[in-house]
Kinemage of the C-alpha trace (Angstrom):
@kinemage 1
@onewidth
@group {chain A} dominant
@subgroup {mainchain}
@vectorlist {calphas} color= white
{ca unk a 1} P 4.275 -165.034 61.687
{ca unk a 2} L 3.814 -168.575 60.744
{ca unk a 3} L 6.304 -171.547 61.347
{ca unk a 4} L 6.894 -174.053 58.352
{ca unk a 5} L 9.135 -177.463 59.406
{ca unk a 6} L 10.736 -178.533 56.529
{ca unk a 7} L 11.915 -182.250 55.759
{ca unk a 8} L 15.254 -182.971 55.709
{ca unk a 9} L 17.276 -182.654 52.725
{ca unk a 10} L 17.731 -186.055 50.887
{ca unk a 11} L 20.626 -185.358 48.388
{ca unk a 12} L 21.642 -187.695 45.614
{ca unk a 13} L 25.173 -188.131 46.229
{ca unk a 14} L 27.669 -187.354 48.847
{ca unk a 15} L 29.283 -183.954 49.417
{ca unk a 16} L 32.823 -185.401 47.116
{ca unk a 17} L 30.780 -186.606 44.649
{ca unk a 18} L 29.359 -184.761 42.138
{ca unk a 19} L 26.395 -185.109 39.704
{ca unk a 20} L 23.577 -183.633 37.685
{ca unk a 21} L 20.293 -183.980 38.911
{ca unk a 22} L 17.685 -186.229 37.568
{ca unk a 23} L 14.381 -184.551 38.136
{ca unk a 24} L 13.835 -180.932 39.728
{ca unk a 25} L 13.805 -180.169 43.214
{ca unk a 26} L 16.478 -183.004 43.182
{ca unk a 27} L 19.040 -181.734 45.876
{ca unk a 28} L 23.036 -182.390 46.368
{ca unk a 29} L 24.984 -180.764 49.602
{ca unk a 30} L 28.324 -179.544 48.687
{ca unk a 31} L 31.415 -179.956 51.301
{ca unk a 32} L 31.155 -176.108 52.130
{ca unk a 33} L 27.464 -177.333 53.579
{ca unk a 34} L 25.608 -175.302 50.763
{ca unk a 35} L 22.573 -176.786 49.698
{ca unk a 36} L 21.726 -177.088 45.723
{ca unk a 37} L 18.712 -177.884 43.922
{ca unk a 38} L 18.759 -178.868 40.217
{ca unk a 39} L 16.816 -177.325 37.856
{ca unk a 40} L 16.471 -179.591 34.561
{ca unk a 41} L 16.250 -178.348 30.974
{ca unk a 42} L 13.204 -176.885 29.680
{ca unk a 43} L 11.473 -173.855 28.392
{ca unk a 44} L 8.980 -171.140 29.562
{ca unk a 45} L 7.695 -167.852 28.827
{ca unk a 46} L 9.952 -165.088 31.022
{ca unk a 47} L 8.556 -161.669 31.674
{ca unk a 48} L 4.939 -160.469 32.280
{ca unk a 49} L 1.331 -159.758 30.689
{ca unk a 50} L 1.312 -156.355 30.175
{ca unk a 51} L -1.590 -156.115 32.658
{ca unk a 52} L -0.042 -157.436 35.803
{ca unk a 53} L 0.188 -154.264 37.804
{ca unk a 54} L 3.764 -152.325 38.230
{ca unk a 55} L 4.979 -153.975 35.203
{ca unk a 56} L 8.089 -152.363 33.713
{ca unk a 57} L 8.445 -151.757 30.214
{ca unk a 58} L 11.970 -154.034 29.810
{ca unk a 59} L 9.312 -157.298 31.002
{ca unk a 60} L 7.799 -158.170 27.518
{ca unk a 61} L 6.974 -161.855 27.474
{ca unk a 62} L 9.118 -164.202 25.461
{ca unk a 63} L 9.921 -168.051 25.136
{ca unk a 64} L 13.159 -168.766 26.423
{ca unk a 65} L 14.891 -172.483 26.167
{ca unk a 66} L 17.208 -173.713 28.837
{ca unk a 67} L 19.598 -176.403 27.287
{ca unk a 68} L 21.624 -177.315 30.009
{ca unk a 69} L 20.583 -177.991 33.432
{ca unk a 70} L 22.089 -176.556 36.038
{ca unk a 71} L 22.591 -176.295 40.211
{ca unk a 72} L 21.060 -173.158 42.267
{ca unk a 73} L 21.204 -172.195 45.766
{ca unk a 74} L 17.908 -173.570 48.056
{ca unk a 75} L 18.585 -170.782 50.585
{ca unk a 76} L 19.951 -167.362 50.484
{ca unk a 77} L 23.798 -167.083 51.398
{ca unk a 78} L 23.705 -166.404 55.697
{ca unk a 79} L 25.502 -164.378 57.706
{ca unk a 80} L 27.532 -166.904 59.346
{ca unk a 81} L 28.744 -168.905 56.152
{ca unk a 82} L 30.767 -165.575 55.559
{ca unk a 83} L 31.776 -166.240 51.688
{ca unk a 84} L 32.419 -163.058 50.345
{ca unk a 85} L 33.927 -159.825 51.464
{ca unk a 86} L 31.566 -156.748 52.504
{ca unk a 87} L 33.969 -153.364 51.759
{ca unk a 88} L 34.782 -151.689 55.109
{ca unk a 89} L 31.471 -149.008 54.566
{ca unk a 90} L 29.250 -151.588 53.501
{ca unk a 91} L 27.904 -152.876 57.169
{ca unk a 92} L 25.426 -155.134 57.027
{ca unk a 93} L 22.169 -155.247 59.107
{ca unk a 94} L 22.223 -158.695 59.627
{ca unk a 95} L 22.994 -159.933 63.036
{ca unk a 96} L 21.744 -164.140 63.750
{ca unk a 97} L 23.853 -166.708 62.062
{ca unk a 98} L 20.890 -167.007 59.973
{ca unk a 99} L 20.231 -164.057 58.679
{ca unk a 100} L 20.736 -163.605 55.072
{ca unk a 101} L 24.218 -161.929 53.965
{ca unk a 102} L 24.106 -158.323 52.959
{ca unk a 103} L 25.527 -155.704 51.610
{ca unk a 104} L 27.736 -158.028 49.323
{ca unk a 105} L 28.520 -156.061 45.860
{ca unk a 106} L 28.417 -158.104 42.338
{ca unk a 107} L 32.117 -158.281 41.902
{ca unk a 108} L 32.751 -159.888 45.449
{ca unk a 109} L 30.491 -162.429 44.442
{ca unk a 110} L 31.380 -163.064 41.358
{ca unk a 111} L 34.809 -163.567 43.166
{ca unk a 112} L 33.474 -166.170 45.602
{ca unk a 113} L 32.205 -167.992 42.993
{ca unk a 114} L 35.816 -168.358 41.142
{ca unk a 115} L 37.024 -169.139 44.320
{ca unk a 116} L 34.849 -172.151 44.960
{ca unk a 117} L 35.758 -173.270 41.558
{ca unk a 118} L 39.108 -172.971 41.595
{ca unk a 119} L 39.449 -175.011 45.291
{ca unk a 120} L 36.406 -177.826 44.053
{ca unk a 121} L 38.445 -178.196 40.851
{ca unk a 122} L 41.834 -178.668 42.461
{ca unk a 123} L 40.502 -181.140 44.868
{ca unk a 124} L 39.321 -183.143 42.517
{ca unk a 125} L 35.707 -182.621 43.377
{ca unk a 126} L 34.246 -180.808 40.461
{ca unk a 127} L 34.384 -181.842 36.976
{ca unk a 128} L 36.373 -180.155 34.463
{ca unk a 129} L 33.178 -178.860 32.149
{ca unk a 130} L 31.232 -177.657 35.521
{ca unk a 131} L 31.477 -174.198 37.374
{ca unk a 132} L 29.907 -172.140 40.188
{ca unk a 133} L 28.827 -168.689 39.029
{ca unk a 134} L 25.880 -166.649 39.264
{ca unk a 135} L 22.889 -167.384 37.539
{ca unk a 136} L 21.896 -165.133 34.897
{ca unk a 137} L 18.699 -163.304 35.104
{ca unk a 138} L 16.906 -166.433 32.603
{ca unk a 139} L 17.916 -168.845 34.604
{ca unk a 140} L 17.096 -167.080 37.864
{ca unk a 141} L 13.334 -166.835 36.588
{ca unk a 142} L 13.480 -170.235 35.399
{ca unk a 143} L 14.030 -171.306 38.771
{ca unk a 144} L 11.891 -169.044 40.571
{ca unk a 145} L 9.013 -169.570 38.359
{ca unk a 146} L 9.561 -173.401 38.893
{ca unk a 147} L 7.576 -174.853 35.833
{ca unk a 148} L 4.266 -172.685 36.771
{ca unk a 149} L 2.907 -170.302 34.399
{ca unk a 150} L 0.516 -168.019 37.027
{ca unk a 151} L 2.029 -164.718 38.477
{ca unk a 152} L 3.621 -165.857 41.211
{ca unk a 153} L 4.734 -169.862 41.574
{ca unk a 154} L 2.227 -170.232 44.226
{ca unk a 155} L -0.782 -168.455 41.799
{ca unk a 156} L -2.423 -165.040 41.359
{ca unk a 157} L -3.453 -164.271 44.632
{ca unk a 158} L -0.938 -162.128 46.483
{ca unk a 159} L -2.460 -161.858 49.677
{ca unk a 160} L -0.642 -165.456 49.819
{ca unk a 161} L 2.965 -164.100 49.219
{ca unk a 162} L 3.236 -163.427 53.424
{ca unk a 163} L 3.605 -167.036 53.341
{ca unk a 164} L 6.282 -167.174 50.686
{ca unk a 165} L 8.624 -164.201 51.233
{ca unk a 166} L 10.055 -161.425 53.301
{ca unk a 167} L 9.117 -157.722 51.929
{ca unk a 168} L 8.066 -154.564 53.356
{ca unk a 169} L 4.734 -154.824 54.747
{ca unk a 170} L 2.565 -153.507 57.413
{ca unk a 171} L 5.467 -154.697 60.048
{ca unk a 172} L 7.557 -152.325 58.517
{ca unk a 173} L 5.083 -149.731 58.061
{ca unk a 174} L 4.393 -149.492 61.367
{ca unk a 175} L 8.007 -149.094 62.314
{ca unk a 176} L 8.308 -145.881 60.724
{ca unk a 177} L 11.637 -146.162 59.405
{ca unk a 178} L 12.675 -143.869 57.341
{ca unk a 179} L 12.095 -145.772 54.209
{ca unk a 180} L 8.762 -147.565 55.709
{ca unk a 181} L 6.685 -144.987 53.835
{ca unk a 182} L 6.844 -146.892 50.314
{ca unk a 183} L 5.581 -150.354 52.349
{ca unk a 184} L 2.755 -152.284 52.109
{ca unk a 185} L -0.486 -151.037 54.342
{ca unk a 186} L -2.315 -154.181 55.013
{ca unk a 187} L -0.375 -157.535 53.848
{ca unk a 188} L 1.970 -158.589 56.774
{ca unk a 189} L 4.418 -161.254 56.305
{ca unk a 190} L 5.630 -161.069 60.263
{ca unk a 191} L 9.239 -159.480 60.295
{ca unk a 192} L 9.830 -155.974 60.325
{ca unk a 193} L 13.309 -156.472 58.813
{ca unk a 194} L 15.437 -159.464 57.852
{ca unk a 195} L 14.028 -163.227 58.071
{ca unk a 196} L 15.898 -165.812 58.476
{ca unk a 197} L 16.698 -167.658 55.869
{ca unk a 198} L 14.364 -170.622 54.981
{ca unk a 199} L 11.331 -169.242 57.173
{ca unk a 200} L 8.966 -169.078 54.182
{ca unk a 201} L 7.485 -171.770 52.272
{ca unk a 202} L 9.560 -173.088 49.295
{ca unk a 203} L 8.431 -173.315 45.539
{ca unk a 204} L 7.431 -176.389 44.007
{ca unk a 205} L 11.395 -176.837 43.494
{ca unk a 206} L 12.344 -176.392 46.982
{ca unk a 207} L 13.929 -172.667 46.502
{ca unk a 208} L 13.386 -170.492 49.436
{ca unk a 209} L 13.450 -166.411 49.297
{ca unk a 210} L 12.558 -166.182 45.465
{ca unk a 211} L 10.649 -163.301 46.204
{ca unk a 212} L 11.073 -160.209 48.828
C-alpha cells in the first residue's frame, strides 16, 4: 500500500468567514474543522458510453449545466468527528479516529446537515442565501469527474484506481469473508477493509474517496 503526503490545506478565508470560491480546488475550513473544496459553475456530460463495461441502463450520457457553484466535502465524514446518529443496530465497522463513518442512514444525514445550518446561521457565520445539504447525484459527478472527460478523473486505465480509492480487491479476496467472493482477483489497492480517510490520491480538485 502506497503512502501519499499531502500539502497542507491553504484556505481562502478564516473558519468565521465565509465565501465562495474563486477557482476549483479552492479550499475554506469551517469552525467544525471540516474541510471544503469549491467547485465553480460549469457544464459536462454525466453518465457513460454505452460501452464502458458494467454500465447500467439509468447511465445514458447527457449535458448537464451547473449554475451555481457550490462547497463539497475533501474527505469522507470520520469516525471521530461523530456528526450524525447511527440507530442502535446499525454498528459500524469502523474503529481509528480516521476511519470513515458508517452505517449512517440518509435521513440522519440529511439531519446533520440542517443542524449545521441552523447553528452557522444563528451565529452569524453563514449567509442567509447559503446552506449545507447533500449534494445531489449531478453535482456529486460534477465534482468527482473534476472537469475531465475520460472514465475515471485520473483516465481509462483502471489498473491505476489502487492508487485512487478503497474497493474490494485481491486484499479482500483473500480474506474470505463472506462477501469477498464478488471482489476483485488481481488489482490490490492495500486494505482489506476500511482506509483511512485521505490515504488515496485526490482528483485534480483535491476530493479524496470519489471512488470505492
Amino acid at each position: 500500500h502506497e503512502i501519499f503526503l499531502h500539502p497542507a490545506s491553504k484556505t481562502i478565508s478564516p473558519a468565521n468567514v465565509f465565501a465562495p470560491g474563486k477557482k476549483a480546488g479552492d479550499e475554506w475550513v469551517n469552525r467544525m474543522g471540516l474541510v471544503f473544496c469549491w467547485c465553480p459553475p460549469g457544464t459536462f456530460t454525466a453518465g457513460s458510453p454505452t460501452d464502458v463495461p458494467g454500465r447500467y441502463s439509468d447511465e445514458e450520457q447527457r449535458s448537464v449545466r451547473i449554475d451555481q457553484g457550490f462547497w463539497i466535502s475533501k474527505y469522507e465524514h470520520a469516525f471521530s468527528q461523530k456528526v450524525a446518529k447511527r440507530g442502535a443496530s446499525r454498528k459500524s465497522i469502523a474503529q481509528h479516529k480516521l476511519d470513515p463513518m458508517t452505517m449512517i442512514n440518509h435521513d440522519d444525514a440529511k439531519a446533520m446537515t440542517r443542524t449545521f445550518t441552523a447553528s452557522e446561521r444563528k451565529a452569524g457565520r453563514l449567509p442567509a442565501d447559503w446552506y449545507y445539504t447533500l449534494p445531489t447525484e449531478e453535482q456529486w459527478e460534477y465534482a468527482a469527474r473534476a472537469g475531465t472527460t475520460t472514465r475515471y478523473y485520473f483516465g481509462n486505465d483502471m489498473a491505476l484506481l489502487t492508487r485512487h480509492a478503497n474497493f474490494a480487491d485481491k486484499t479482500y479476496y483473500d480474506s474470505v469473508d463472506i462477501f469477498s467472493n464478488s471482489a476483485h482477483r488481481t488489482l490490490n489497492d492495500g486494505t482489506t477493509k476500511l482506509a483511512q480517510v485521505g490515504s488515496y490520491q485526490p482528483n485534480p480538485w483535491g476530493l479524496h474517496d470519489m471512488y470505492g
